[in-house]
PABALUM-402766 format. One record per residue: residue number from 0; x, y, z of N, C-alpha, C, O in turn. Coordinates in Angstrom, 2 decimals, m for minus. Example, Ala and Ser with C-alpha at 12.3 -4.5 7.8 and 13.67 -1.06 7.14 Angstrom:
<atoms>
+------+---------+---------+---------+---------+---------+---------+---------+---------+---------+---------+---------+---------+
| nugu |     nc1 |     nc2 |     nc3 |    cac1 |    cac2 |    cac3 |     cc1 |     cc2 |     cc3 |     oc1 |     oc2 |     oc3 |
+------+---------+---------+---------+---------+---------+---------+---------+---------+---------+---------+---------+---------+
|    0 |   13.19 |   m5.69 |    7.80 |   12.30 |   m4.50 |    7.80 |   13.20 |   m3.30 |    7.80 |   14.24 |   m3.32 |    8.46 |
|    1 |   12.85 |   m2.25 |    7.08 |   13.67 |   m1.06 |    7.14 |   12.90 |    0.03 |    7.87 |   13.41 |    1.14 |    8.04 |
+------+---------+---------+---------+---------+---------+---------+---------+---------+---------+---------+---------+---------+
</atoms>
This chain:
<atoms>
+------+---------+---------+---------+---------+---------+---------+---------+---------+---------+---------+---------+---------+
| nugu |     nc1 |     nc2 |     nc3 |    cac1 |    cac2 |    cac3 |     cc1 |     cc2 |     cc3 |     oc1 |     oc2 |     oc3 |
+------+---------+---------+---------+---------+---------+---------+---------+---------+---------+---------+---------+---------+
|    0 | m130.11 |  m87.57 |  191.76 | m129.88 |  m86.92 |  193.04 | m130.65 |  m87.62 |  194.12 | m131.73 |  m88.07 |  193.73 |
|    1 | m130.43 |  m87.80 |  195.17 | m130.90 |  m87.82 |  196.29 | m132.17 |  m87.47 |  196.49 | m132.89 |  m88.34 |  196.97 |
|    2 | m132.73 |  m86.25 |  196.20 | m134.05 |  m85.59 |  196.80 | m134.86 |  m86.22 |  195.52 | m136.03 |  m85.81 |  195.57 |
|    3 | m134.65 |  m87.09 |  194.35 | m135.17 |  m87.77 |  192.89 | m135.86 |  m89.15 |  193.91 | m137.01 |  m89.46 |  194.22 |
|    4 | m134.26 |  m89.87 |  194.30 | m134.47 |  m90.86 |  194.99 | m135.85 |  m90.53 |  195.89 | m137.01 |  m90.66 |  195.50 |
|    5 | m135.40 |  m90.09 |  197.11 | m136.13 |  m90.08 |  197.97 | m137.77 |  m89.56 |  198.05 | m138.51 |  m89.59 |  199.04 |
|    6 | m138.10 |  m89.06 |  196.61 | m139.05 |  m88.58 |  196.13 | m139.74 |  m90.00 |  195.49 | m140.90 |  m89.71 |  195.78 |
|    7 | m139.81 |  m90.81 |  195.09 | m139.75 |  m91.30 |  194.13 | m140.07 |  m93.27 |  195.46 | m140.69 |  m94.33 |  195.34 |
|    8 | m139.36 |  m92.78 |  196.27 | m139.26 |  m93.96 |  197.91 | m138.06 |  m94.91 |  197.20 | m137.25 |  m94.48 |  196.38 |
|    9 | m138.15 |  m96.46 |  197.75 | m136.49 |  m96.76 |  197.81 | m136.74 |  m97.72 |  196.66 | m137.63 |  m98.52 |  196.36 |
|   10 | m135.38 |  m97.24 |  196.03 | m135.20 |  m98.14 |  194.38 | m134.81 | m100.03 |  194.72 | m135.33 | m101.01 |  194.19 |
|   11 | m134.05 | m100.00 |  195.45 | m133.80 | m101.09 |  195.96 | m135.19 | m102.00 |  196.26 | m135.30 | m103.07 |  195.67 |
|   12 | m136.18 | m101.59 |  197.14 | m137.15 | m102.28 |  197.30 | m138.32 | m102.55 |  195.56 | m139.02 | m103.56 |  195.58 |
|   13 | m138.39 | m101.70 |  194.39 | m138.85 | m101.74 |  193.91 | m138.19 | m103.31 |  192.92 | m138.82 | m104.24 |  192.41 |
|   14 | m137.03 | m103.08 |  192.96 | m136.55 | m104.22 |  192.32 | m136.66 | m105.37 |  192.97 | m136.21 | m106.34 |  192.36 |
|   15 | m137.27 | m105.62 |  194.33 | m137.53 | m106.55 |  195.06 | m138.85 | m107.19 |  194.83 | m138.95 | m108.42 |  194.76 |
|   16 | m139.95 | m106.34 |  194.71 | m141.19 | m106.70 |  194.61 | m142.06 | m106.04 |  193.31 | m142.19 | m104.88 |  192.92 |
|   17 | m142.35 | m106.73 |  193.04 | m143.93 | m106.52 |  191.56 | m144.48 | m105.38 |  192.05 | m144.54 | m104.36 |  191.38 |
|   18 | m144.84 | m105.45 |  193.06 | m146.16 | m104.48 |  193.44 | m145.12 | m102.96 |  193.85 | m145.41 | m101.99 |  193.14 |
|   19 | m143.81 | m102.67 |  195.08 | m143.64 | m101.68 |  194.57 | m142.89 | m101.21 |  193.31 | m142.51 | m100.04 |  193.21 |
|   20 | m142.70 | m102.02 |  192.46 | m141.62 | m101.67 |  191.25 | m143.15 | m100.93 |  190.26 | m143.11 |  m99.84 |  189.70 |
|   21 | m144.22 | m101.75 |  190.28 | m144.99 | m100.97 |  189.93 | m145.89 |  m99.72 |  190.33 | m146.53 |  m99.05 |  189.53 |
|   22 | m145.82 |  m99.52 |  191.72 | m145.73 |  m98.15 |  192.02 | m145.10 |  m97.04 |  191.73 | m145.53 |  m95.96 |  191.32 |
|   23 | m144.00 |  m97.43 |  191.99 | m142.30 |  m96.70 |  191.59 | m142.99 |  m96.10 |  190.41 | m143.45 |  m94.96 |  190.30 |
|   24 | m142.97 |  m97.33 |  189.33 | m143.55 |  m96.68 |  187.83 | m144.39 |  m96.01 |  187.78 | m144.28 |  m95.14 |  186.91 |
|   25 | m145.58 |  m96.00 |  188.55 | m146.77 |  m95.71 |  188.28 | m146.67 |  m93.47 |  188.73 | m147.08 |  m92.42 |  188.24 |
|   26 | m145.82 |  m93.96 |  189.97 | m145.44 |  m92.49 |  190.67 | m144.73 |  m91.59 |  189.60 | m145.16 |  m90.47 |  189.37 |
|   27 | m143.47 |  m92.18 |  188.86 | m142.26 |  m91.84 |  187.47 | m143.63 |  m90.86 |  186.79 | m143.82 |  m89.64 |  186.81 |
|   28 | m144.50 |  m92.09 |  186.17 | m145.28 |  m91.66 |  184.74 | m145.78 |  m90.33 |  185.48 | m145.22 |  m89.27 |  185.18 |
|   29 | m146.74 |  m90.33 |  186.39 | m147.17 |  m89.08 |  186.83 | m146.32 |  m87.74 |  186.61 | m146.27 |  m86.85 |  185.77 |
|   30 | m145.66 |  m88.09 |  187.86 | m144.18 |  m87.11 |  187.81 | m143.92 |  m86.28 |  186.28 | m144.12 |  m85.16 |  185.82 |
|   31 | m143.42 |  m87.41 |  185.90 | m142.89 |  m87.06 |  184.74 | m143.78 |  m86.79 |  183.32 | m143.37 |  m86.17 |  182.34 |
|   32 | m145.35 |  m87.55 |  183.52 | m146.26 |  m87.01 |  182.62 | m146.28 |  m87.61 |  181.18 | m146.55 |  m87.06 |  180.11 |
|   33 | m145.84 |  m89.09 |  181.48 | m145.44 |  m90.34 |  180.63 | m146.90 |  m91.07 |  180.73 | m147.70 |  m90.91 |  181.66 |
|   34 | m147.13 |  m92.12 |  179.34 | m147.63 |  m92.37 |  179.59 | m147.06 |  m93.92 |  179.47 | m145.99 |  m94.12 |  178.90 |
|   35 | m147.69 |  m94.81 |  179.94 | m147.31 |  m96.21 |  180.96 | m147.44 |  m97.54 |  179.26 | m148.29 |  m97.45 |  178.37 |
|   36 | m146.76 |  m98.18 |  179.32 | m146.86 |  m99.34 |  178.48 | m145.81 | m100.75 |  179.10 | m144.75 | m100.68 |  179.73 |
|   37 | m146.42 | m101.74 |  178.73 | m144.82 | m102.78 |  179.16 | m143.30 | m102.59 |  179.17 | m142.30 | m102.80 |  179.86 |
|   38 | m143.97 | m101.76 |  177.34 | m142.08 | m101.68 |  176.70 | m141.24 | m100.76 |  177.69 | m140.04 | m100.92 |  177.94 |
|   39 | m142.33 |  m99.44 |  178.37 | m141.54 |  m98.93 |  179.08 | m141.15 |  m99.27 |  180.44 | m140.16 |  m98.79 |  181.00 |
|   40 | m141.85 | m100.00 |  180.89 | m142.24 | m100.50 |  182.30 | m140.75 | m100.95 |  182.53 | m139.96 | m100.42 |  183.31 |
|   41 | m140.46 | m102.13 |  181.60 | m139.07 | m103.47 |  181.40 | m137.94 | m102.25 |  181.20 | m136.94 | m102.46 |  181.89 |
|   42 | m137.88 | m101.00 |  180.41 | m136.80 |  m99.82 |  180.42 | m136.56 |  m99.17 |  181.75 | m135.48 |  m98.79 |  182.20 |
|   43 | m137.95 |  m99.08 |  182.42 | m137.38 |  m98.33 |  183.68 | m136.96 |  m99.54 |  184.50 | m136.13 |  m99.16 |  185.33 |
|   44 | m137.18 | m100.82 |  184.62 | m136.87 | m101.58 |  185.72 | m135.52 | m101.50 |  185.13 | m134.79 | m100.78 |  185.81 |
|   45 | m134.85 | m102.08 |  183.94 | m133.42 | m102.07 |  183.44 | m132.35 | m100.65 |  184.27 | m131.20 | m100.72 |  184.70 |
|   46 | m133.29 |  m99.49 |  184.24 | m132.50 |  m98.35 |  184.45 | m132.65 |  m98.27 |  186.31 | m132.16 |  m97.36 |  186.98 |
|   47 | m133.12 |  m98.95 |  186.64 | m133.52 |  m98.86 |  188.07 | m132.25 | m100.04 |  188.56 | m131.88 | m100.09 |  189.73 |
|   48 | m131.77 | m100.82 |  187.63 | m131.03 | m101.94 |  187.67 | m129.55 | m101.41 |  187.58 | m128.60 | m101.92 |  188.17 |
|   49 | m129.50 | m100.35 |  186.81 | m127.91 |  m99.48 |  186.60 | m128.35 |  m98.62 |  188.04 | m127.41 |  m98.51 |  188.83 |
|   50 | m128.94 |  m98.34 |  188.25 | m128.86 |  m96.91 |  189.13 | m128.59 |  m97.67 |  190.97 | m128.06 |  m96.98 |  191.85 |
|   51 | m129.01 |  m98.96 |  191.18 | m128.58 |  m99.82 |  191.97 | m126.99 | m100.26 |  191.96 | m126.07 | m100.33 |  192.77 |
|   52 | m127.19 | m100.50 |  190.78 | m125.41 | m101.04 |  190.72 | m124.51 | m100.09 |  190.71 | m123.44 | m100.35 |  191.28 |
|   53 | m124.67 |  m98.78 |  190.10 | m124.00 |  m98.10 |  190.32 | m123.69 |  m96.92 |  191.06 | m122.73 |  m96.16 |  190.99 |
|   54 | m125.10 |  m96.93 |  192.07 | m124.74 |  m96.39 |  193.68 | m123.97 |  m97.69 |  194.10 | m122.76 |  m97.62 |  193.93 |
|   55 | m124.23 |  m98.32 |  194.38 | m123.36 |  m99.40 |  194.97 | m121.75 |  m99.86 |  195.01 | m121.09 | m100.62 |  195.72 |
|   56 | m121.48 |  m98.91 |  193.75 | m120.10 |  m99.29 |  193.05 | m119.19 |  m97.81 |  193.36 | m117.97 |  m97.66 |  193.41 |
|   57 | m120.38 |  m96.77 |  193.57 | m119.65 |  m95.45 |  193.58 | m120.33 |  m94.51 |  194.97 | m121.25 |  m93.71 |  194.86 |
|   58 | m119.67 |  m94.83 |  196.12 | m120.29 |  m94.25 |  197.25 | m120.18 |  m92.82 |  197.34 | m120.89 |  m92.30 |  198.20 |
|   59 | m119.50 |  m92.14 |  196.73 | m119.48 |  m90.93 |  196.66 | m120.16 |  m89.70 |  196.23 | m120.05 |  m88.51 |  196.54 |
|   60 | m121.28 |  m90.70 |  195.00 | m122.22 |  m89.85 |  194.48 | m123.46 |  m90.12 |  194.12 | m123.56 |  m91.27 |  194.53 |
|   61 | m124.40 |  m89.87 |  193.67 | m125.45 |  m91.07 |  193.74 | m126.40 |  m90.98 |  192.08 | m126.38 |  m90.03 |  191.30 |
|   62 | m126.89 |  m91.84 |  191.96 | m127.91 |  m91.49 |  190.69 | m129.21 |  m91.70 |  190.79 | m129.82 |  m92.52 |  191.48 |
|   63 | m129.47 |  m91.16 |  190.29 | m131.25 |  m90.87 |  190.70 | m131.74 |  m91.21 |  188.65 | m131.03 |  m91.32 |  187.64 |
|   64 | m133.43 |  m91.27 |  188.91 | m134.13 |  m91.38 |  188.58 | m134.56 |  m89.99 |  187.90 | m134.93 |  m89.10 |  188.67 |
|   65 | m134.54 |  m89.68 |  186.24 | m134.74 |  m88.55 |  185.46 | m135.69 |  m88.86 |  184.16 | m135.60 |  m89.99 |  183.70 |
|   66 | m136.33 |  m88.22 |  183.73 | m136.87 |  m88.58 |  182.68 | m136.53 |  m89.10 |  181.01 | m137.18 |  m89.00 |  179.98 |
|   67 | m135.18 |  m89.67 |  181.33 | m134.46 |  m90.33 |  180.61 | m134.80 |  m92.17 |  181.27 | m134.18 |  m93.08 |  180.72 |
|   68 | m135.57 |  m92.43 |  182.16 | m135.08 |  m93.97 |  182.50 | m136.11 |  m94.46 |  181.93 | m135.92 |  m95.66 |  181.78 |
|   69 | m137.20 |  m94.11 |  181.50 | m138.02 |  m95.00 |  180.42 | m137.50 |  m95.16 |  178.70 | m138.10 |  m95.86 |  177.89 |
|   70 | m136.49 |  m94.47 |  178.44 | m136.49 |  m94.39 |  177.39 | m135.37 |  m95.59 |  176.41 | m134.53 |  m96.38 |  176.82 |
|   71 | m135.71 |  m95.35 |  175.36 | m134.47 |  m96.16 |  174.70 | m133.14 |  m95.89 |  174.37 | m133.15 |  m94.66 |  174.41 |
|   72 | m131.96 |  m96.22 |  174.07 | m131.15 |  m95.47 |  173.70 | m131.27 |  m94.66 |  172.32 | m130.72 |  m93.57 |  172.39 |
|   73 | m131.76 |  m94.89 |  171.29 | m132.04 |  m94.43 |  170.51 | m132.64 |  m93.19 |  170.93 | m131.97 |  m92.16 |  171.00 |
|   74 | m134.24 |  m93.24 |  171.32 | m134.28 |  m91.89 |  172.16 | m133.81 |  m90.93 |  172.95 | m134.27 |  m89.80 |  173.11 |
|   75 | m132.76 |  m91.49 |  173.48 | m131.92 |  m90.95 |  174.43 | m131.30 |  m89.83 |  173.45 | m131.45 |  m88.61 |  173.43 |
|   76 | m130.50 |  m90.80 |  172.57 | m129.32 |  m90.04 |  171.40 | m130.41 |  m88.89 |  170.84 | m130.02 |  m87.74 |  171.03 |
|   77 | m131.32 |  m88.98 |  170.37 | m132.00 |  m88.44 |  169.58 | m132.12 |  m87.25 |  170.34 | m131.72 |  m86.19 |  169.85 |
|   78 | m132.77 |  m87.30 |  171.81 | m133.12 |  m86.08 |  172.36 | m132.39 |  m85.37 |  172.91 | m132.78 |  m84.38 |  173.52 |
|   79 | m130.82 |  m85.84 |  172.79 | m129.65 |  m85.20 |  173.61 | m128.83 |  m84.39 |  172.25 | m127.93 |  m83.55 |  172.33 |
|   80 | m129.67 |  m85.10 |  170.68 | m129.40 |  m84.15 |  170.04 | m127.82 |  m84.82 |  169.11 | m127.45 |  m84.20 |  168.11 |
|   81 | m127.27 |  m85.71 |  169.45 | m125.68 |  m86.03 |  169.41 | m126.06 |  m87.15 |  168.20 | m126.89 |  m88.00 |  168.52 |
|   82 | m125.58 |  m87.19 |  167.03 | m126.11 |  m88.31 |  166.18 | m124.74 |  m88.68 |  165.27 | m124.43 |  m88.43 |  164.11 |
|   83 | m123.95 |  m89.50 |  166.55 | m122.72 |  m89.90 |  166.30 | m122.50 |  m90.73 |  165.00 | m121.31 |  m90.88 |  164.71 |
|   84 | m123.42 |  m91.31 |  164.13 | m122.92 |  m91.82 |  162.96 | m123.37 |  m90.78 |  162.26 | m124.26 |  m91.32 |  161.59 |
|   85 | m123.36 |  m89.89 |  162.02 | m123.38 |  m88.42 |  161.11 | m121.99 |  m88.10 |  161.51 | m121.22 |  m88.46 |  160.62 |
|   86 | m121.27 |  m87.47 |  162.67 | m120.47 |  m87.33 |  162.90 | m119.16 |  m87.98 |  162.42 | m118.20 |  m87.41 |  161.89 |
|   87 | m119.30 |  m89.13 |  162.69 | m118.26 |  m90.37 |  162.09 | m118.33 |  m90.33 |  160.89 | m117.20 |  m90.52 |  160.43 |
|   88 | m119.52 |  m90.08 |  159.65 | m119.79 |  m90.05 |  158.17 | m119.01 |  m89.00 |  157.78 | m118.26 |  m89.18 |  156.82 |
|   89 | m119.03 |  m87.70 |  158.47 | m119.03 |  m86.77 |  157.97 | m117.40 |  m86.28 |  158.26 | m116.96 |  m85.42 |  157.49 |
|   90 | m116.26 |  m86.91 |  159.59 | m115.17 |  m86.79 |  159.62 | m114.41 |  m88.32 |  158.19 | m113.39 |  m88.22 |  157.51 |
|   91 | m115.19 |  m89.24 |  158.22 | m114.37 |  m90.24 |  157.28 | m114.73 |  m89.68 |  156.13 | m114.10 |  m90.23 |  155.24 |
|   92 | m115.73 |  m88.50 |  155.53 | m115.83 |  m88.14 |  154.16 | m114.84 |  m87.24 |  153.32 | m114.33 |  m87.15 |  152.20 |
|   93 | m114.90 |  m86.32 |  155.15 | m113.88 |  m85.33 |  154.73 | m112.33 |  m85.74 |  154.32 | m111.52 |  m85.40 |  153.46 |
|   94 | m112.41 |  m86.66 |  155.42 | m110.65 |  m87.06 |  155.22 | m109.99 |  m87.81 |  154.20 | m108.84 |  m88.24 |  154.23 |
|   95 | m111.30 |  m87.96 |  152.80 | m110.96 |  m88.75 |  152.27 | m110.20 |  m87.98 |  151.18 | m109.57 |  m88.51 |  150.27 |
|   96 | m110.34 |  m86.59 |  151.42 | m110.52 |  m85.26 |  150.18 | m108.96 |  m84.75 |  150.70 | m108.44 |  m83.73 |  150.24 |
|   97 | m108.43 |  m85.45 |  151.53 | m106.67 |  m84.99 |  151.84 | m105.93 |  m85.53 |  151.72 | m105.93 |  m86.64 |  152.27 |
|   98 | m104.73 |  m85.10 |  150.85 | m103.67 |  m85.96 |  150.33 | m102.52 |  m85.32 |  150.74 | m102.71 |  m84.10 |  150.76 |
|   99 | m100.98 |  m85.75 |  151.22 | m100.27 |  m85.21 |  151.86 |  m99.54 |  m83.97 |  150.57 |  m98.56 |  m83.28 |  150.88 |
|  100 | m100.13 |  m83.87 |  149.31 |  m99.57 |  m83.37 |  148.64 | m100.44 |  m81.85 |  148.96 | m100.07 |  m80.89 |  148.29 |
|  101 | m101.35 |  m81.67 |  149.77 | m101.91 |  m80.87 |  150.06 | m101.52 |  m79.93 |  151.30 | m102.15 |  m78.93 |  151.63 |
|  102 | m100.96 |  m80.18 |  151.61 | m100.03 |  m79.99 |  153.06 |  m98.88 |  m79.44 |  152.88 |  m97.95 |  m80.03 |  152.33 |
|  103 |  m98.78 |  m77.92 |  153.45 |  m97.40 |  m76.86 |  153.10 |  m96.48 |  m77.55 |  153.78 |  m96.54 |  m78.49 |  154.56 |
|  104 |  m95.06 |  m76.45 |  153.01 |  m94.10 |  m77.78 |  154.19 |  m94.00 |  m76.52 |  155.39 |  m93.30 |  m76.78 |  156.37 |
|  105 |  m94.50 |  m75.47 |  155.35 |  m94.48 |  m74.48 |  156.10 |  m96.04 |  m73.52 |  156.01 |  m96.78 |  m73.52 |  155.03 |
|  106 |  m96.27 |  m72.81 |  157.21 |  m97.01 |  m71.98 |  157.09 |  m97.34 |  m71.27 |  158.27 |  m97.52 |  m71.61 |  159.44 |
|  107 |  m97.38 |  m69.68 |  157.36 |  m97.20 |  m68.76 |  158.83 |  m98.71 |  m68.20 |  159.02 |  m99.31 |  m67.52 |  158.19 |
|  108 |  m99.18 |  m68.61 |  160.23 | m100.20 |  m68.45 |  160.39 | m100.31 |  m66.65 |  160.91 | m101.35 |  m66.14 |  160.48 |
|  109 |  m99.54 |  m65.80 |  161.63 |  m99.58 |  m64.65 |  161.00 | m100.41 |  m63.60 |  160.21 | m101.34 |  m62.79 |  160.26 |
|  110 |  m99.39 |  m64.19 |  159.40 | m100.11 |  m63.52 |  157.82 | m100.96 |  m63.53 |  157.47 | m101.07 |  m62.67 |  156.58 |
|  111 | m102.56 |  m64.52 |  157.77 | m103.45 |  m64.68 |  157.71 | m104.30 |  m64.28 |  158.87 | m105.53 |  m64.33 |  158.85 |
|  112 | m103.47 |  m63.83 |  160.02 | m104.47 |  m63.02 |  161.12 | m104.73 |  m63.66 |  162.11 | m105.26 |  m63.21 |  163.12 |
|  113 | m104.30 |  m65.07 |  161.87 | m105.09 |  m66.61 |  163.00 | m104.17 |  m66.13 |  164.37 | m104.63 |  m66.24 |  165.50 |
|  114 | m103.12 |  m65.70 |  164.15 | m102.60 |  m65.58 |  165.38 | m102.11 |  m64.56 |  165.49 | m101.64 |  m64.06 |  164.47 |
|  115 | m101.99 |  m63.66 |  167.09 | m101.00 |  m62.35 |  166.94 |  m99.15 |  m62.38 |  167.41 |  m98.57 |  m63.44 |  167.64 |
|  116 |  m98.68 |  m61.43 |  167.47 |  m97.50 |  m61.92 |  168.16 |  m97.14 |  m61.63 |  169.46 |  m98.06 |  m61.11 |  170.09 |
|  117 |  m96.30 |  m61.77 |  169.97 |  m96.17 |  m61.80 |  171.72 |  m95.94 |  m60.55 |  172.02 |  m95.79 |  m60.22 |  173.19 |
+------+---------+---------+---------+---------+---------+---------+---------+---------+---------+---------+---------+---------+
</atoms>
């Protein structure tokens, strides 16, 4: 958002210079109550690098700066909870257990309650 941005002063200039890109960071960790290393330093400049390009690309809305831009994707997935190769394991396991001989050539769903009638 906007009030992230403007909290935070201008992303554009941080990617310009050492000294405020490391402010920028230094302001984030506070904020956000991180604590500061290289590995993360090089993650937030990367995410400071999408959030440029893609205000730039999309004037209509803007992206700001959240306590997701130090992180990895791995962390990301992890803390959003979504652990898409479980997902993918667990639809190719199932489907392996269906054979078309399993499949009515009819069925009234009805009778079983799934649906009522009009």
């Amino acid at each position: 958002s906007s009030g992230i941005n403007a909290e935070y002063g201008a992303v554009n200039a941080a990617l310009e210079s050492p000294g405020q890109l490391l402010s920028l960071y230094q302001q984030y960790t506070v904020k956000e109550g991180k604590a500061k290393s290289p590995q993360r330093l090089a993650l937030f400049r990367t995410t400071l690098k999408r959030i440029v390009e893609g205000n730039a690309k999309h004037p209509t809305w803007t992206q700001g700066l959240n306590k997701f831009a130090d992180m990895t994707l791995e962390e990301k997935r992890s803390y959003l909870g979504l652990n898409a190769s479980r997902v993918h394991s667990t639809l190719s396991s199932n489907s392996n257990d269906l054979s078309e001989d399993d499949i009515p050539e009819s069925k009234d769903w009805r009778t079983e309650g799934k649906v009522t009638g009009v």
